[in-house]
N, C-alpha and C positions, 0 to 999 in steps of 0.2 A: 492176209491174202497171199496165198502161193502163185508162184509165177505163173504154173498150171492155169489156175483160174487167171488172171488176168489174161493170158493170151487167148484164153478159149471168149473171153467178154471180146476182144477188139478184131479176130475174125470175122466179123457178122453172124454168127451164131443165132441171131435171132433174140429177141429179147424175154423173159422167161414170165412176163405178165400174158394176164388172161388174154383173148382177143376181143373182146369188148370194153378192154380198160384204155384204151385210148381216146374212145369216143367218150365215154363217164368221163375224163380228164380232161378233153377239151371241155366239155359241156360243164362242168365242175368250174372252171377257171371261165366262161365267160357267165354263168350266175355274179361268181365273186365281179369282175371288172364291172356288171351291170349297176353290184350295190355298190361300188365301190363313186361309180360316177354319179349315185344318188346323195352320198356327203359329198359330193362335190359343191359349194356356195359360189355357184356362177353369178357374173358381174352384169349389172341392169347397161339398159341401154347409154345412158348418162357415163358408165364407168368406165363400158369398153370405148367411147368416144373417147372420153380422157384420154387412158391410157394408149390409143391408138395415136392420139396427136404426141405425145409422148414420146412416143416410140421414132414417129417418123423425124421428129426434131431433133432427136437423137443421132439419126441415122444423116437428115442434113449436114448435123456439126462434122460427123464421123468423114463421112465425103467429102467434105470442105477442107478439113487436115488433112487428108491423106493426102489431097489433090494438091495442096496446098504444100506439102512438102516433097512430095513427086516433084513440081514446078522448082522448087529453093535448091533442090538436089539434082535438079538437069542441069541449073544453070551454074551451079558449083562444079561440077564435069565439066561443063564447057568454059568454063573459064579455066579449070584446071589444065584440060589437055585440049583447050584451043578447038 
């Protein structure tokens, strides 16, 4: 590519597809995401429970350490510099 072209592309120039190829293209890409979320093997009632409890226990621990050395870390400052 000559530098010609590349600066005539980053002008705004306008784009050199048809004027109906954007709509084909969006329309095109949400066929594909529809079949795409059809192999999707979503989780029964029973799985996302699980995994939800999962998550939150998770999310407990995570809170509890951080709080948890937030707390060991103030009081290490304050014993540090009084």
């Amino acid at each position: 590519m000559s530098t010609t072209e590349g600066s005539a592309r980053t002008r705004g120039g306008g784009s050199a597809k048809p004027a109906g190829t954007e709509r084909r293209s969006v329309g095109r890409f949400l066929r594909e995401v529809i079949a795409e979320l059809g192999k999707v093997i979503w989780p029964g009632r029973k799985e996302l429970i699980t995994y939800s409890i999962v998550v939150i226990i998770f999310m407990a621990f995570m809170v509890a350490l951080v709080a948890g050395l937030d707390i060991l870390f103030a009081q290490g400052v304050l014993y540090v510099f009084g």
